[in-house]
Steps between C-alpha positions, in 0.01 A plus 500: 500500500613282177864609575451322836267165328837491241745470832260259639459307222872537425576329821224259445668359176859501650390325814369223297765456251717414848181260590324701756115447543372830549114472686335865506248603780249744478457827706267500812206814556640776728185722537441556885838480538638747811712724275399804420464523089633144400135397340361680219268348287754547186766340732271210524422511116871484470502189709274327327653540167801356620324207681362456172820510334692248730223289431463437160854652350623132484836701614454282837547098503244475784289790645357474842212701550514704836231728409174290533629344812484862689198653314267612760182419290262760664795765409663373191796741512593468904686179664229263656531610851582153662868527313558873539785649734390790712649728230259307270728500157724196615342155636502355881613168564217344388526672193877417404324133571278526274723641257665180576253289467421631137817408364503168329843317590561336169534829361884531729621109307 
């Protein structure tokens, strides 16, 4: 794993000596989700340490925050079921709209 946060961060500090704004976004919930052994609860411990890493690294310019926006709040570590696909780890429509709808614009100028 730190080999991997050394590439990324590698990249990170080349893209902005050539002036790119790099904006992280966090990892959505996949338990429920219709494949067979893709949530485990250390999976999902996994996931939140790297939400919690794009978040406050400072390795990001912006970060937009995906994860609170599909939280299902009567089960934390599932999509809320209003944005969930029928395979229930990607979002519907409605939920790439909300993802959408979540992104401040001014972070893009």
């Amino acid at each position: 794993m730190v080999r991997l946060l050394d590439v990324k961060l590698d990249i990170g500090n080349r893209a902005h000596a050539r002036g790119v704004k790099l904006i992280g976004a966090t990892i959505s919930r996949s338990e429920g989700a219709d494949i067979p052994g893709y949530y485990s609860e250390s999976k999902d411990a996994v996931r939140q340490t790297a939400n919690k890493w794009i978040r406050t690294s400072g390795s990001f310019d912006a970060v937009i925050d995906f994860d609170p926006v599909f939280r299902d709040p009567d089960h934390p570590s599932r999509l809320l079921p209003r944005f969930a696909s029928k395979n229930r780890l990607h979002p519907n429509d409605v939920g790439y709209q909300a993802m959408a709808d979540a992104i401040d614009l001014a972070l893009l100028k």
